[in-house]
C-alpha positions as CSV (number, residue, x, y, z in Angstrom):
1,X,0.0,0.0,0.0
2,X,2.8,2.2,1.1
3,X,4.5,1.4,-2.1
4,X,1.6,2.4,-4.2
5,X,1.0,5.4,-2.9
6,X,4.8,6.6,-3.5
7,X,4.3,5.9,-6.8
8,X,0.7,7.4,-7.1
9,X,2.0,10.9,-5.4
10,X,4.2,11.7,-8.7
11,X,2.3,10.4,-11.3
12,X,-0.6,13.3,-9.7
13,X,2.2,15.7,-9.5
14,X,2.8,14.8,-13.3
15,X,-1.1,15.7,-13.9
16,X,-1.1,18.3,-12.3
17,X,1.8,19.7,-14.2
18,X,0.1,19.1,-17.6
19,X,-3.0,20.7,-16.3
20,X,-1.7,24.1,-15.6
21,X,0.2,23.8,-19.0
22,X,-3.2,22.9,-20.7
23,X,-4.9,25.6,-19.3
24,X,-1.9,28.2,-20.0
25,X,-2.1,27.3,-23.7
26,X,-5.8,27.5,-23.8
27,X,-5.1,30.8,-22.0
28,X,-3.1,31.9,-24.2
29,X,-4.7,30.4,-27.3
30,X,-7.7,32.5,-26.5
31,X,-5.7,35.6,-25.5
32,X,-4.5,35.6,-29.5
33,X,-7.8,35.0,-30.6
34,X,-9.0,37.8,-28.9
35,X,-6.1,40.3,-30.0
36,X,-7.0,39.2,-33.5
37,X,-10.5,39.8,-33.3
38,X,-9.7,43.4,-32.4
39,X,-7.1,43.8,-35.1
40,X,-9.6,42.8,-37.9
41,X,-11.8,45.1,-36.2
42,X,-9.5,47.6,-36.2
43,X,-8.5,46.7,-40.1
44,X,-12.2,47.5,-41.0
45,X,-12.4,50.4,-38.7
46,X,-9.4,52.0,-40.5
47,X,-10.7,50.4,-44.4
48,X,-14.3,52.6,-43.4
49,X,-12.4,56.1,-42.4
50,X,-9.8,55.5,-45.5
51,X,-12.6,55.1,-47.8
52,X,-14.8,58.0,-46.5
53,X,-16.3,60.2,-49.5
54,X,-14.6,58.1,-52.4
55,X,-15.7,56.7,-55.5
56,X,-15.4,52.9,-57.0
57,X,-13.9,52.6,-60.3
58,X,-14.3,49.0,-62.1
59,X,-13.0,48.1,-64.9
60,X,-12.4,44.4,-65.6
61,X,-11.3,42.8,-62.8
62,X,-10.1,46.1,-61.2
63,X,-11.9,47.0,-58.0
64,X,-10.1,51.3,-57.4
65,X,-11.3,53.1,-54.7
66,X,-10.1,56.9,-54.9
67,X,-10.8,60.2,-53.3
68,X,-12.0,63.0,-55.6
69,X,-9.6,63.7,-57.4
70,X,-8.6,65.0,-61.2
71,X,-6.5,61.8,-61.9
72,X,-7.0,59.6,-65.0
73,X,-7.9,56.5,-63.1
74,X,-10.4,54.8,-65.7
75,X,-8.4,55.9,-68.7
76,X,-5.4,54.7,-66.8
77,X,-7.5,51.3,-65.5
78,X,-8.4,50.5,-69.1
79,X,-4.9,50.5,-70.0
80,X,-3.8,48.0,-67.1
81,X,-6.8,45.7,-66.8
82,X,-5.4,43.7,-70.5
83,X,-2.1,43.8,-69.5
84,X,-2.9,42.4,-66.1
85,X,-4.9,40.1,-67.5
86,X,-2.8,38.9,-70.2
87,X,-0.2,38.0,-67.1
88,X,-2.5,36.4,-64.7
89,X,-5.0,34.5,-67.2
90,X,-7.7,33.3,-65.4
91,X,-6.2,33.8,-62.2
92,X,-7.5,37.4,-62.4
93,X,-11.2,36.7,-61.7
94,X,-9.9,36.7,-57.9
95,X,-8.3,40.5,-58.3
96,X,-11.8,41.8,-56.8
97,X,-11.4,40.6,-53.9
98,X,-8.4,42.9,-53.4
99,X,-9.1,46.2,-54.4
100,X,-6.7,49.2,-54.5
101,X,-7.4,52.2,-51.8
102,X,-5.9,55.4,-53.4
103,X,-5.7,58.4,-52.1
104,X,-4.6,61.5,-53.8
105,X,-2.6,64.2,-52.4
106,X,-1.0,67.3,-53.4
107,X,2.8,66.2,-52.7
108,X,3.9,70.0,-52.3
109,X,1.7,71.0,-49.6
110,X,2.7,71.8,-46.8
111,X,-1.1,71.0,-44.8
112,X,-0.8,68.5,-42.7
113,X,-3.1,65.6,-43.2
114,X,-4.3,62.5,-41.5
115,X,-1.6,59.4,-41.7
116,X,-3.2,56.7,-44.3
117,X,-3.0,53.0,-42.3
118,X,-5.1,51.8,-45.4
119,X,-4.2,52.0,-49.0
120,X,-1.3,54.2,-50.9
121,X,-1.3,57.6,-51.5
122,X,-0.1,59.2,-55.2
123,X,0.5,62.7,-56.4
124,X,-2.6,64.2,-57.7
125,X,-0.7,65.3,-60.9
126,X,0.3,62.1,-62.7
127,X,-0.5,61.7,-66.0
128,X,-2.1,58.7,-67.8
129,X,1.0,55.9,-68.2
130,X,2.4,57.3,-64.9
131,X,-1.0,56.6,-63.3
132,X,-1.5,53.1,-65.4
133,X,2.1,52.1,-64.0
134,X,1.1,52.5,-60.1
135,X,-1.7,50.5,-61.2
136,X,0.9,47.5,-62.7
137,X,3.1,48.2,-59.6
138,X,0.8,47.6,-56.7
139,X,-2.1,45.4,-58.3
140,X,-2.2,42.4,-55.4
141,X,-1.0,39.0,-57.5
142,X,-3.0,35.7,-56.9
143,X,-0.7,33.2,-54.6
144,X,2.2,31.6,-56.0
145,X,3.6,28.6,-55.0
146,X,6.3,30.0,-52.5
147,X,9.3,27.8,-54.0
148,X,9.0,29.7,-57.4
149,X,8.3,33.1,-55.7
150,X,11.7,32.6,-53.9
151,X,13.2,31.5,-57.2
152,X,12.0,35.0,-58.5
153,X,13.1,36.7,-55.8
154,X,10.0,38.8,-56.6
155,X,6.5,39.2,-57.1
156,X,5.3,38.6,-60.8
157,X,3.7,42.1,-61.7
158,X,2.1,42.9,-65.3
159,X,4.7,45.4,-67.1
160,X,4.4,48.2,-69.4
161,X,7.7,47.9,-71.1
162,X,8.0,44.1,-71.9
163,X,9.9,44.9,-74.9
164,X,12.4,47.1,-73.1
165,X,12.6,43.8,-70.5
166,X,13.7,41.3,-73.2
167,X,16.0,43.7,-74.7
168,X,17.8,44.2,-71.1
169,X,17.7,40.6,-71.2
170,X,19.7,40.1,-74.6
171,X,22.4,42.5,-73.6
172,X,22.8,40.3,-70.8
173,X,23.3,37.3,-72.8
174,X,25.8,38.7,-74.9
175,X,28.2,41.1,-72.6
176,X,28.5,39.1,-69.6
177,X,31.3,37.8,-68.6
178,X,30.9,34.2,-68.2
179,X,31.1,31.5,-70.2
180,X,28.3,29.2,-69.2
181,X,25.8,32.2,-70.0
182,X,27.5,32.6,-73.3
183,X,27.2,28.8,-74.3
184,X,23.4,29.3,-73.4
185,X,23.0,32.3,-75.9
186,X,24.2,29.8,-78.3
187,X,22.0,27.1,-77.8
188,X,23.2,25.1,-75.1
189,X,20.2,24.4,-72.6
190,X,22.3,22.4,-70.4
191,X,24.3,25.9,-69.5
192,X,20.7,27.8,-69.8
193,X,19.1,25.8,-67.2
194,X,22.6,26.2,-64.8
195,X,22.5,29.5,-65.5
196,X,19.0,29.9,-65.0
197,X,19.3,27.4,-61.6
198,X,16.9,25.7,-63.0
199,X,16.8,21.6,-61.5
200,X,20.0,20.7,-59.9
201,X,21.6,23.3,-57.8
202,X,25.0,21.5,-56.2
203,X,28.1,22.5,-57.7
204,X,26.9,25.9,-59.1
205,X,30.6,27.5,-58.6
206,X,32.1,25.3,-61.4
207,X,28.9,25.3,-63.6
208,X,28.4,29.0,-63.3
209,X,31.6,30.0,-63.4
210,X,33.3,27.6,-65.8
211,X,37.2,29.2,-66.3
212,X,39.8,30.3,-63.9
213,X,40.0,33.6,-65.2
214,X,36.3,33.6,-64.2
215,X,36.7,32.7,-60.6
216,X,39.8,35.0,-59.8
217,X,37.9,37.8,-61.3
218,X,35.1,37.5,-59.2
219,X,37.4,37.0,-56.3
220,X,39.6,40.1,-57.0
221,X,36.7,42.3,-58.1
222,X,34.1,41.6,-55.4
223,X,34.9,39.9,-52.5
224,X,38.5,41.8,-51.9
225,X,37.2,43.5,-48.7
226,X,35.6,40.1,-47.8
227,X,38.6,38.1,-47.5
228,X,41.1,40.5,-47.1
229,X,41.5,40.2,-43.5
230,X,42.0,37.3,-41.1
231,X,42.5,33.6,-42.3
232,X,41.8,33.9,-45.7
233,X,44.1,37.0,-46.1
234,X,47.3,34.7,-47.8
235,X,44.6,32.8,-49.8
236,X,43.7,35.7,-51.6
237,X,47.0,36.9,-51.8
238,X,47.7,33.4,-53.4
239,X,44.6,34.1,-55.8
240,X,45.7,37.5,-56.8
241,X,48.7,35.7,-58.1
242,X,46.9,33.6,-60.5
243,X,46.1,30.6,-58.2
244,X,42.9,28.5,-59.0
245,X,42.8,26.4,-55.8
246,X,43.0,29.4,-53.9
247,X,40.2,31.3,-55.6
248,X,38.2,28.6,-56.3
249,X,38.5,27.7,-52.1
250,X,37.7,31.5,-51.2
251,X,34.4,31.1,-53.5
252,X,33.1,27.4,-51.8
253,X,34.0,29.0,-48.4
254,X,31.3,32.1,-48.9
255,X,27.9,31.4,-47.2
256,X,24.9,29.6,-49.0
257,X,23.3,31.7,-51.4
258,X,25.8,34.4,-51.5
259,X,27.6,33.4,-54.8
260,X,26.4,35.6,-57.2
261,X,24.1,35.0,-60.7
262,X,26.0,35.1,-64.1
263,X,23.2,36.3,-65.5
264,X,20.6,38.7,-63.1
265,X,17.3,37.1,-62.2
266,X,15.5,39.7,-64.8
267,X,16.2,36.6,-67.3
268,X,14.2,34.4,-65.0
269,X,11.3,36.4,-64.7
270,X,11.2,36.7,-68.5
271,X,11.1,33.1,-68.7
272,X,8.3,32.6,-66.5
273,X,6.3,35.8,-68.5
274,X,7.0,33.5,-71.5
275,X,5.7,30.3,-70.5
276,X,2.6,32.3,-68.7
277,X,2.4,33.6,-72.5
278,X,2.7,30.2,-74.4
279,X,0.7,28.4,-71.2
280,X,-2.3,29.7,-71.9
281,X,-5.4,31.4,-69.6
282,X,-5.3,28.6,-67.1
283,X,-0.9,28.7,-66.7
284,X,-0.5,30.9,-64.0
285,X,-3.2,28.6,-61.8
286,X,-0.9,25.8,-62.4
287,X,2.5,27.8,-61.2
């Protein structure tokens, strides 16, 4: 009996252990719940007051709500709605449910006005493409799968100068200074997609950066400061000098995802506008 009851004592200690840490989570479960409650309230709250007095615009799947105001916004609106819809495809039916909140200002007064929690606020004097590009900038893009949004490196917004785009990207291809992106602007898709980090990513320093001359310039010309000091001072010394180990070392020794691209991101994000393009209305659903 004795025996039992020495064992009973800490197994009821245990519970009542687990019961105060039950109760503190619920405690605290409900403690968030509450503090969310208010902040939606306080979201809606702040939506009402920013919206106060303004007028709806729709066009397409465009939802713009704007103080009076002399700006173009429909003029502007009907010049975004095809491009964002060309981009987006289908996708864009959800775009109402994520309307802008503008608010136009004069930008040289010097009246002070009440601070805007909700929305954007724009010059009142922007003319028709300046207004239609604050329309391609800020327009909310349906979810993307987060693995090809970190690939981007940014959202996928609707452009005005898509020509201008592929032409940065072609001077890309054919000035910089790397082999493997030269190969790809001949043809070779093996280099394109290591360029590109598309698939495999291990052993990007030798398949991005293909000659010696390549890794001791990017050594010399952008990491000096990094390595000049401390341990890796004689390496570099040794890598000025012409050394492949020791540049090629310095470059494996920088932290993950601080080796730079041959060729800048723009050229992904052309790619992806392409296959949205050739992908039909339904591709961007299927990103």
């Amino acid at each position: 009996m004795l025996a039992a009851s020495l064992l009973a004592s800490p197994l009821r200690g245990q519970d009542s252990l687990m019961g105060r840490l039950r109760r503190q989570a619920d405690s605290l479960l409900g403690s968030w719940r509450e503090a969310q409650k208010l902040a939606d309230v306080a979201d809606s709250l702040e939506r009402v007051r920013a919206t106060a007095g303004s007028d709806t615009i729709a066009v397409g799947g465009l939802r713009i709500i704007v103080n009076p105001s002399a700006l173009p916004w429909r003029q502007a609106a009907e010049l975004a709605w095809p491009i964002i819809d060309s981009l987006y495809g289908s996708a864009a039916e959800d775009l109402p449910q994520h309307p802008y909140i503008f608010r136009a200002v004069d930008p040289d007064s010097g009246v002070r006005r009440a601070v805007l929690h909700v929305g954007v606020e724009v010059p009142w004097d922007l003319d028709v493409r300046a207004t239609t590009t604050v329309l391609l900038t800020t327009v909310t893009a349906p979810h993307v799968d987060p693995a090809l949004a970190a690939w981007l490196g940014a959202a996928l917004r609707p452009s005005l100068r898509l020509q201008d785009e592929r032409a940065v990207v072609f001077v890309l291809l054919v000035t910089a200074p790397s082999e493997a992106v030269r190969r790809c602007f001949l043809g070779d898709i093996a280099r394109c997609k290591d360029v590109l980090q598309v698939g495999d990513s291990t052993g990007l320093l030798a398949r991005w950066y293909v000659t010696p001359a390549e890794r001791e310039a990017l050594v010399t010309e952008a990491f000096t400061d990094y390595f000049a000091r401390g341990a890796t001072a004689p390496s570099l010394q040794r890598c000025h000098q012409h050394h492949d180990d020791a540049c090629t070392a310095l470059l494996q020794s920088l932290p993950p995802g601080t080796l730079p691209r041959p060729l800048p991101q723009a050229a992904g994000i052309l790619l992806v506008r392409e296959a949205l393009r050739a992908g039909g209305r339904d591709a961007y659903r299927r990103l």
